[in-house]
C-alpha positions in Angstrom: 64.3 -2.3 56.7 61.4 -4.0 55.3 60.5 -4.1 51.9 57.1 -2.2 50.7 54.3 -4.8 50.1 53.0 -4.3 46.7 49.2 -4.3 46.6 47.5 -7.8 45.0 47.1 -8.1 41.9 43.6 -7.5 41.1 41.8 -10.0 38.8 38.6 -9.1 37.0 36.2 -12.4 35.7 34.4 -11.2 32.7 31.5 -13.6 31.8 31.4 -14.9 28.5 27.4 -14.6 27.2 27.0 -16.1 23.7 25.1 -14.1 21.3 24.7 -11.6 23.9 26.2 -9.1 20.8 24.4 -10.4 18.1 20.9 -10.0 20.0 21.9 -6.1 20.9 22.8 -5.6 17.3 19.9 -7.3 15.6 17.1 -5.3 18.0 19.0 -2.4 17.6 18.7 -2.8 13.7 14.8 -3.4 14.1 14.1 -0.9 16.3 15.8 1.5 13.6 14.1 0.7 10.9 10.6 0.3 12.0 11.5 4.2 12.9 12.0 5.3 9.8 8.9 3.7 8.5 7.0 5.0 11.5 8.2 8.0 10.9 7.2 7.7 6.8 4.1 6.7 8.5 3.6 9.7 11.0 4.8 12.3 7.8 1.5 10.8 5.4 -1.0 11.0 8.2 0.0 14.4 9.0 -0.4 15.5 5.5 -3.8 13.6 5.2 -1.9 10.7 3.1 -2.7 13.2 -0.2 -0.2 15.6 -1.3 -0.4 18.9 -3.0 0.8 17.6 -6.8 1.8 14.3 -8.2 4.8 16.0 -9.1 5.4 16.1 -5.5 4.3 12.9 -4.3 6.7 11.3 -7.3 9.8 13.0 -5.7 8.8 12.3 -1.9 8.1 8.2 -2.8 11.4 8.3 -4.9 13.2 9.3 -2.0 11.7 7.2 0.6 11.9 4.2 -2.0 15.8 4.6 -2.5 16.1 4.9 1.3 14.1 1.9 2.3 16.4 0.0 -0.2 19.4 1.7 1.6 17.5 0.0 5.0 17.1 -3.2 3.4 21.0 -4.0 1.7 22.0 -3.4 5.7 19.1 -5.8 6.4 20.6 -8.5 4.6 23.8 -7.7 5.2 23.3 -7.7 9.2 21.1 -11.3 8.5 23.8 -12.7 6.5 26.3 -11.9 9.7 24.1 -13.6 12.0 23.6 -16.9 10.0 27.1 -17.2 9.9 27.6 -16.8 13.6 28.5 -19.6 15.3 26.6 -18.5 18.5 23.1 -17.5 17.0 20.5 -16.1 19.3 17.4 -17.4 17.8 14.7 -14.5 19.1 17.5 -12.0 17.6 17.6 -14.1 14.4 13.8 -14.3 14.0 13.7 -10.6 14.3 16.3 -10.1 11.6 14.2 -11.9 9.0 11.2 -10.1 10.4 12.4 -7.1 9.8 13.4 -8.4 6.1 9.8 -9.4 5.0 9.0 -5.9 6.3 10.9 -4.2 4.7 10.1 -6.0 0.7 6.3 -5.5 1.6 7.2 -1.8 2.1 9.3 -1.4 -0.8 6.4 -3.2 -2.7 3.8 -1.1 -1.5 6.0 2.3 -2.4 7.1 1.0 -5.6 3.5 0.3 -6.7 2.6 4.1 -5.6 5.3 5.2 -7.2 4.2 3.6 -10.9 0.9 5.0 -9.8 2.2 8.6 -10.2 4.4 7.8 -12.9 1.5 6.3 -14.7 -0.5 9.9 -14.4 2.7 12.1 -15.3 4.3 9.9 -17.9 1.5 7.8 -20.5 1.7 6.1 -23.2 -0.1 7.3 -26.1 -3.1 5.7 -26.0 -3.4 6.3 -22.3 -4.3 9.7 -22.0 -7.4 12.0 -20.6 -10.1 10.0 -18.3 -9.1 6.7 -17.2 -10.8 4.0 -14.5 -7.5 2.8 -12.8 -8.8 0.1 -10.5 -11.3 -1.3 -8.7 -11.1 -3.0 -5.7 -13.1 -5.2 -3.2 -12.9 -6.4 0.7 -14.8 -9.0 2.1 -16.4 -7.6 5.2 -17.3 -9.0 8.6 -21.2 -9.6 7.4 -21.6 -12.0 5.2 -21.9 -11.4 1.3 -20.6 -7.9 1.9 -17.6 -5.7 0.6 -15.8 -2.6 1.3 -15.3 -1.3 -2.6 -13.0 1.6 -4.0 -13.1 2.9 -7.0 -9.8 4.8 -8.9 -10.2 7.2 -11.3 -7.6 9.0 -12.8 -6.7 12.0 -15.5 -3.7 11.1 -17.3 -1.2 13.3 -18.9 -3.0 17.0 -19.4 -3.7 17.7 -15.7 -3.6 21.4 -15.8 -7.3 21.5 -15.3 -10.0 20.0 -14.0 -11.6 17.2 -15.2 -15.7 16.7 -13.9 -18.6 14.7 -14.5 -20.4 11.2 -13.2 -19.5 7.7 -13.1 -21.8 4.9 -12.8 -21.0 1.3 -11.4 -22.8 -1.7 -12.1 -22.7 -5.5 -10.7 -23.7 -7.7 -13.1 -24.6 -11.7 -11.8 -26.9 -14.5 -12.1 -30.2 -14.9 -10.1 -32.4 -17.8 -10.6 -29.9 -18.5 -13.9 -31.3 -15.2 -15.1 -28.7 -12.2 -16.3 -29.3 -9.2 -13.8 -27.6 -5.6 -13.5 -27.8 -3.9 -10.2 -26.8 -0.3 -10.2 -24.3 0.0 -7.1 -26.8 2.7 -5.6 -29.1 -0.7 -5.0 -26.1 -2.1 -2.9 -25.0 0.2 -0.9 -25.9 3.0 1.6 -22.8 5.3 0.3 -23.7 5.5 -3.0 -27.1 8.0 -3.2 -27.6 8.3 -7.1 -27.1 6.1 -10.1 -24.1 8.5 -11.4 -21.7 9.6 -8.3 -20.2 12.9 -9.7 -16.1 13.3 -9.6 -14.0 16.5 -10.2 -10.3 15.9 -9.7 -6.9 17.0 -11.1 -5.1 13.9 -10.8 -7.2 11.3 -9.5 -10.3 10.4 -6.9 -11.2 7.8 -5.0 -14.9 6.9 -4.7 -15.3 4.4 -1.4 -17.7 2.5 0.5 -19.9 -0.7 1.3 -21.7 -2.9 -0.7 -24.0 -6.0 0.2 -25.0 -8.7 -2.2 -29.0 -9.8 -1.9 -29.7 -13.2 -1.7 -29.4 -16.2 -4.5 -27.5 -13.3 -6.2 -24.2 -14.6 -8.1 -22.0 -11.9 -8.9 -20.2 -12.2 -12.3 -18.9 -8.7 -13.1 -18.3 -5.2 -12.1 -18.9 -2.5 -15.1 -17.7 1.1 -14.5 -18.5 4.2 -17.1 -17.3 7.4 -16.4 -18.7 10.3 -18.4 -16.8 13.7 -18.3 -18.3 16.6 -19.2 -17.8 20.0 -20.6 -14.6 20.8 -22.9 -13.0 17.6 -21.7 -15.9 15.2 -22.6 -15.0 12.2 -23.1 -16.0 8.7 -21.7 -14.4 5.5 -20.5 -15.2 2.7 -19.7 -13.9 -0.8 -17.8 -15.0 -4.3 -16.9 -13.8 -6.4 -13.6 -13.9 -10.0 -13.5 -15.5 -10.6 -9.6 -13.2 -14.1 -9.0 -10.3 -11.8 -10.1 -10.7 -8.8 -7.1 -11.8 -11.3 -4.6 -9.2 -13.9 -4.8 -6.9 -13.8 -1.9 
């Protein structure tokens, strides 16, 4: 009687790709993240990027500001295991430390609206009532112009409203001659010499500006007036080097 054949022994070659892992697991970590901040993204412009209270906005940056830190230890973590591998993919490398630098300019951004909010909720004593914030410039595609905004902001009491008019002025050198122009002069946002505000917390005041020519700008002066039981005034100088300095 012959004996039963047993069937072959089946081999299976399983190629060997280096940093075949690594890349999977480093796209797979960007593609996460840039999701969540998408998704942070998607959440502000469906809510108009204002929210209903500062108390509100205060909790919601907290939160997303913890998380993102959350994001970034793994970040590092993930970068530090794929420096140390011996068989580094570099495309999967350079999106590691991509995702890195996007992730501290996020945190950056959040942590400076978060002091913001803070700022309005929680000042110091001699911080309080009407306040110009900032006031910032972009240089714009035409030459010698600048996309401005203005901050204003009511600090500590906000249970009410606070109203009245704020003027802006650029203050330069023409023909070595001192000269104030109003920002109405400027620009074809602003329509009178005081642009009125009413706000809770804060209110942006935005738009163009062009310089004329042989004009040297030196300064930006801002005085906001607010009227009724809440009058008061204040008042704040920019240095023009200092906002357009890159």
């Amino acid at each position: 009687m012959s004996e039963q054949r047993k069937p072959a022994e089946e081999y299976v070659v399983i190629r060997h790709r280096p940093g075949y892992r690594l890349r999977r697991t480093a796209i797979l970590l960007a593609f996460t993240v840039v999701a969540a901040i998408a998704g942070y993204a998607t959440g502000l412009a469906q809510s108009g990027f204002r929210f209903s209270s500062a108390e509100e906005s205060n909790q919601v940056l907290e939160n997303e500001v913890e998380k993102l830190r959350d994001d970034y230890r793994k970040a590092r973590q993930q970068l530090i295991n794929l420096e140390r591998g011996r068989a580094i993919d570099e495309q999967a490398l350079n999106q590691a430390r991509k995702t890195i630098v996007d992730l501290e300019t996020r945190i950056g951004s959040l942590q400076s609206d978060l002091t913001f909010y803070k700022n309005i909720m929680a000042p110091s004593e001699t911080s309080k009532g009407l306040q110009v914030d900032s006031f910032t410039l972009v240089p714009a595609r035409n030459r010698d112009s600048y996309d401005f905004k203005l901050v204003l902001t009511q600090v500590g009491n906000n249970k009410s409203y606070i109203s009245g008019v704020v003027a802006v002025n650029v203050i330069g050198l023409r023909d070595e001659e001192k000269e104030v122009i109003a920002l109405r002069d400027l620009s074809e946002d602003i329509a009178d010499l005081g642009v009125k505000f009413r706000f809770r917390y804060f209110q942006d005041v935005e738009g163009s500006l062009k310089l004329p020519e042989e004009f040297e700008p030196l300064e930006i002066q801002v005085v906001a007036q607010a009227e009724g039981r809440k009058s008061s005034q204040a008042e704040r100088t920019f240095n023009w080097d200092d906002l357009t300095e890159n």
